[in-house]
C-alpha positions as CSV (number, residue, x, y, z in Angstrom):
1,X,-0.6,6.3,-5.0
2,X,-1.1,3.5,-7.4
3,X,0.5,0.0,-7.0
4,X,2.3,0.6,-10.0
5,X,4.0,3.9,-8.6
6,X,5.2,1.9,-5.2
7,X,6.5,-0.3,-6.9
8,X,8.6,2.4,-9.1
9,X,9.3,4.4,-6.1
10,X,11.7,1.3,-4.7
11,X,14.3,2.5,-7.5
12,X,14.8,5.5,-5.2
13,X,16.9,5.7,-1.9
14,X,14.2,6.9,0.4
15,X,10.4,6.3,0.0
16,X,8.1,8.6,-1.0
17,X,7.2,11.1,1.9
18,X,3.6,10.2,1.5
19,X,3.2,7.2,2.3
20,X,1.9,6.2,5.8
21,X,3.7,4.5,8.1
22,X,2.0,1.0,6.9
23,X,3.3,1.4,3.4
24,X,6.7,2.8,4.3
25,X,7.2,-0.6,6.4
26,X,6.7,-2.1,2.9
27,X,9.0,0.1,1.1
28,X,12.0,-0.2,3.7
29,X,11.0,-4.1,3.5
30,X,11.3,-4.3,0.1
31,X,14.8,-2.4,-0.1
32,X,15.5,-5.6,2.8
33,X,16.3,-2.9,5.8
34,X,14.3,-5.2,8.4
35,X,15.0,-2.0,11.3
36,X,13.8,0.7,9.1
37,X,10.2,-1.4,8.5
38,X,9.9,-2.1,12.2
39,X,10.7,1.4,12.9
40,X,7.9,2.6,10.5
41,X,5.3,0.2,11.5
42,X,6.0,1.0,15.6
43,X,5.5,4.6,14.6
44,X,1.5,4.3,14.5
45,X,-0.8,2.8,16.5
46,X,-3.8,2.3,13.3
47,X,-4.8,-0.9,12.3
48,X,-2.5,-0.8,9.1
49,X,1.0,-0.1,10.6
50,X,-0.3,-3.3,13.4
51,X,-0.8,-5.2,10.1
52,X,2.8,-4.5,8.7
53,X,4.2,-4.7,12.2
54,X,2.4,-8.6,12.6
55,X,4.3,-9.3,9.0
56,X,7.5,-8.0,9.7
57,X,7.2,-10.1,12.9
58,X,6.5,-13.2,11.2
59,X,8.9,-12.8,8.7
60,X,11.7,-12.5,11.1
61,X,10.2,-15.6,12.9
62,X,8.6,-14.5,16.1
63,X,5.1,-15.6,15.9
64,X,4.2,-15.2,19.1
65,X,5.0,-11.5,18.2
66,X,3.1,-11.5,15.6
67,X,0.2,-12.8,16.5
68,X,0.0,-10.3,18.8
69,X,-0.1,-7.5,16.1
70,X,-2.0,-9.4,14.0
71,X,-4.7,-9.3,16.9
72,X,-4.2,-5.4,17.0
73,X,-5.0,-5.5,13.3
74,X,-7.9,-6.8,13.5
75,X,-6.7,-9.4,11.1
76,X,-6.3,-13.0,10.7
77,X,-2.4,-14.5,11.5
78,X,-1.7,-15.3,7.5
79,X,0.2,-18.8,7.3
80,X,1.2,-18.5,3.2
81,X,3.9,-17.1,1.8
82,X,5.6,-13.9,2.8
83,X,5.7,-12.5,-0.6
84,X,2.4,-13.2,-1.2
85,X,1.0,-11.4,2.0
86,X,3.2,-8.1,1.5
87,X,1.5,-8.4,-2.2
88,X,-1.8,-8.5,-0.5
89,X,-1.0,-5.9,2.1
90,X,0.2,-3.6,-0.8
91,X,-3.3,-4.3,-2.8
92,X,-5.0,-3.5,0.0
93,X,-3.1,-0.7,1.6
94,X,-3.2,1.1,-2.4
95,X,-6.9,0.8,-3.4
């Protein structure tokens, strides 16, 4: 899936049933259902979903939380803007 097909799949009600549980967080994030993205991201235990699961953490404000998962990921704790690391996560995640 292409960047520019995620980003057309949010018109629909339910995200695509390919994508992994990583990119689904994204999706229900971006349709703003906080539960449905920590759901997704909790379902796998790869370094992606940890990724989401660390941003969906921070975003709601538990850093502590976060940094945990970020530490799973294998990734630095990101201090920018939110939009700008789901953006990255979504470049990433889609190349």
């Amino acid at each position: 899936m292409t960047l520019k097909e995620f980003r057309a799949s949010l018109r629909d009600k339910v995200p695509p049933s390919a994508l992994g549980n990583a990119l689904a967080a994204l999706w229900w994030d971006a349709h703003g259902d906080w539960e449905r993205a920590h759901e997704a991201a909790q379902s796998s235990d790869d370094r992606e979903a940890a990724w989401a699961h660390a941003y969906l953490h921070r975003k709601e404000g538990d850093d502590w939380n976060a940094g945990y998962w970020y530490r799973q990921a294998g990734k630095p704790v990101f201090t920018g803007v939110l939009q700008d690391e789901a953006e990255a996560m979504l470049q990433a995640l889609l190349s």
